[in-house]
N, C-alpha and C positions, 0 to 999 in steps of 0.2 A: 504494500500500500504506500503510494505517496503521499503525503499531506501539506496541504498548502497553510499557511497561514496568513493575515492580511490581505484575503482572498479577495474583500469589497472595492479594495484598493485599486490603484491605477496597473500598479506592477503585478500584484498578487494577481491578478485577475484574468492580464493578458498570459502570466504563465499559466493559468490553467487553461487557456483559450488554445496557448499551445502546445501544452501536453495531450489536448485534446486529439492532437490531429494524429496520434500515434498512442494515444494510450485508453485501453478501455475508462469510460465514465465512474465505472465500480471500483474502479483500481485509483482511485482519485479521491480525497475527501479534503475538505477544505474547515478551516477554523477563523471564525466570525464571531466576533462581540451579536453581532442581529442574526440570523438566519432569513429573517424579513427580507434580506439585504440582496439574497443572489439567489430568489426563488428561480432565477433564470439558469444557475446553476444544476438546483437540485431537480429541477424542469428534465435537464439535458442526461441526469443519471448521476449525477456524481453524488458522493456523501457528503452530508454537512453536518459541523458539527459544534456543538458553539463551548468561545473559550475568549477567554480573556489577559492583555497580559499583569492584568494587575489578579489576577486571581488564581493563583498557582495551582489549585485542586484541579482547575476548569481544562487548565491547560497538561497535566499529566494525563485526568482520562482523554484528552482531545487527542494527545501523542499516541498512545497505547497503538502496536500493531502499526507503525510509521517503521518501514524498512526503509524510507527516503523522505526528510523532512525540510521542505526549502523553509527559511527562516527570513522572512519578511522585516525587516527592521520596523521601528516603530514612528510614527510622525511627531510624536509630543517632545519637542526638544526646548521642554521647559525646564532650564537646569534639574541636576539629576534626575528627573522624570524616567527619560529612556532608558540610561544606564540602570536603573533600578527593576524595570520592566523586563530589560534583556534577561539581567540575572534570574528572575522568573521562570521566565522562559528555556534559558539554558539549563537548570536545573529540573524543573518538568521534566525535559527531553531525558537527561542522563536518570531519573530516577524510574520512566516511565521505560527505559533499554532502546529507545531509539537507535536505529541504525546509521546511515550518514545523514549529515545535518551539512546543508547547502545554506552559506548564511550572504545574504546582500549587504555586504559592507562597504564602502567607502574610498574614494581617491583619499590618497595620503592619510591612512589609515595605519603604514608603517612606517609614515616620516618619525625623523631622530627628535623626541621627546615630543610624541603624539600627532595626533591633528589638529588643526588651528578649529577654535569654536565652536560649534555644535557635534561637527563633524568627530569630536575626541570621543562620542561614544562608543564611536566604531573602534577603536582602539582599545577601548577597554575592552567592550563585546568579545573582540581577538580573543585578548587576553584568556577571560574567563573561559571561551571556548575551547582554548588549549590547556585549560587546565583541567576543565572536566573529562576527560580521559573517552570523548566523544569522538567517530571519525568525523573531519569536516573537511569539508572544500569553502575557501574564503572566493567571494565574485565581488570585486574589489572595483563598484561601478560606479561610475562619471556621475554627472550632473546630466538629466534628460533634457536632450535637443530640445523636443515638444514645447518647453516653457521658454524657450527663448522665442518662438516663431509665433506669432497672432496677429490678426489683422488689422490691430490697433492701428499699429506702424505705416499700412494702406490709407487707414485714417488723419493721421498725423502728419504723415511725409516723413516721419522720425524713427530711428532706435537710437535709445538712449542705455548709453553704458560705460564705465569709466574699464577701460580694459588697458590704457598705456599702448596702446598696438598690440599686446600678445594674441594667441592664437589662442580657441580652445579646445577641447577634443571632445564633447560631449557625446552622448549616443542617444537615439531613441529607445523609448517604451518598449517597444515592440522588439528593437534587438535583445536588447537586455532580457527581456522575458523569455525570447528565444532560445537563448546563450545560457538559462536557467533552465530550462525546459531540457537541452543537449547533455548539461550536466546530470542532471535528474535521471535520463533514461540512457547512457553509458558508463560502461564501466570507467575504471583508472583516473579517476580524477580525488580520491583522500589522500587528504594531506599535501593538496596544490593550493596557490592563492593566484588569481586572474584579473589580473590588470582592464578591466573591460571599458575600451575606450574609441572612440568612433573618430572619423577623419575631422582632420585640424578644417577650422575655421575661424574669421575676426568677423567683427559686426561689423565692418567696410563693407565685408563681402555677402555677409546677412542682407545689409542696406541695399545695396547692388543686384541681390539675387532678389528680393521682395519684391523690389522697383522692375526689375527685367520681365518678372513674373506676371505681376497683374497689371503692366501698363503704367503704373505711377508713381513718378518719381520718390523716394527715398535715399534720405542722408542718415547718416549714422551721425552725433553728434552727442558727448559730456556730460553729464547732470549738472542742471544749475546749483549754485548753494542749498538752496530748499530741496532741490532732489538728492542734494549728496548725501544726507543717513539712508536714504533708501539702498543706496548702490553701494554702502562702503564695505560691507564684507566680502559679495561679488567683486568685488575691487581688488583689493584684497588678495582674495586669492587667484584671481588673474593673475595681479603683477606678482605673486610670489611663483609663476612658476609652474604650477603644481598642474595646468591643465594642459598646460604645451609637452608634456613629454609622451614620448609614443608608444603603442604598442598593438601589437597583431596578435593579442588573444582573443579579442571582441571575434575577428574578421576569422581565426579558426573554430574557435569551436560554432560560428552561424556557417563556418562553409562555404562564405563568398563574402564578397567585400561589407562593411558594416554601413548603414545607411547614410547618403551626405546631404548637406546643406540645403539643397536645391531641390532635392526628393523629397524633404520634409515641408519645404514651404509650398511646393506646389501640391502638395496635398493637404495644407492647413488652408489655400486658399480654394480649392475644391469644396473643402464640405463648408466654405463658409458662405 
């Protein structure tokens, strides 16, 4: 059985979307604060099962009989909130015998004295995961493409971003959940950590491809003062670096290149 958790979610969701395409519905169960939440889910065959991470009982019997458990991070990164939640969780899993634990962790998750900001839960998460004597594969992913691309910008004439010029390497939803899905259902991947990150781009070239796309002009352009608390940890870690550097795990374990720029926005300006 594999079990999903954060299944309502953006990511949880798409991996069972794409576990579906190769894995029986029965052989699937997912773990949800609602069940309300993915009658579209339990519609389609799969198990549902509800758990919680703040409720550690919920979540051992949710595990029970998980030979494959992708581990969803959690959205509440109200200081220690998630860190607290993880532990939950990771502990559930190891008491419940879980088999490998697939965890979505984080760019610079292994940088030298943590992650900057929110992002240090994933760091700890690590941690504890390696010390609970659990098999795990770390997926160690970007920032999703998706949020940077909407048609405000068609609206605006605008993106606005304090990047200093660097590049970033985000990926889509959709790969990622992919590339979760790949790990899920082959062998030889415990005890890897996967760098999952998708082709470089700046918001010059956002601005340029949006503009190309729908006909109308768009500049990329700074935050004023008033906008600069909004952008300063994206900032941040632009300029440190941390999204420009490369790697071709994304683009192996999907099998073909990982999704770029210009695929994403002509598909953000489709459905809009």
């Amino acid at each position: 059985m594999i079990v999903v958790t954060g299944a309502s979610g953006r990511l949880g969701r798409a991996a069972v979307r794409a576990l579906l395409e190769t894995v029986p519905a029965e052989g699937i169960a997912v773990l949800v604060r609602d069940p309300a939440s993915v009658t579209d889910l339990a519609a389609a065959g799969v198990v549902v099962r509800r758990g919680d991470y703040e409720d550690p009982a919920s979540l051992k019997e949710a595990f029970t009989g998980a030979d494959r458990l992708l581990f969803v991070s959690g959205s509440d990164v109200t200081p220690g909130v998630r860190a607290r939640q993880h532990g939950n969780v990771v502990r559930a899993a190891a008491e419940a015998g879980a088999g490998q634990v697939v965890y979505t962790s984080a760019i610079a998750a292994d940088a030298e004295g943590g992650a900057p900001g929110f992002l240090a839960d994933h760091t700890t998460t690590e941690a504890l995961l390696r010390d609970s004597g659990l098999p795990v594969t770390l997926l160690r992913n970007t920032f999703y493409t998706d949020l940077f691309v909407n048609r405000d910008a068609v609206a605006t004439g605008a993106t606005v971003a304090a990047d200093e010029g660097r590049a970033l390497n985000t990926a889509t939803i959709d790969d990622l959940a992919r590339a979760a899905a790949a790990v899920l259902t082959s062998d030889g991947h415990t005890g890897r950590s996967y760098e999952l990150r998708g082709p470089l781009w700046t918001f010059d070239e956002l601005a340029a491809v949006i503009g190309e796309e729908s006909g109308t002009p768009v500049v990329h352009r700074g935050p004023t003062p008033e906008e600069a608390g909004d952008h300063a940890f994206l900032g941040s870690l632009v300029s440190s670096g941390l999204f420009s550097e490369p790697s071709d795990d994304l683009d192996g374990l999907l099998g073909r290149p990982a999704t770029g720029i210009r695929e994403v926005v002509r598909a953000a300006l489709d459905r809009s």
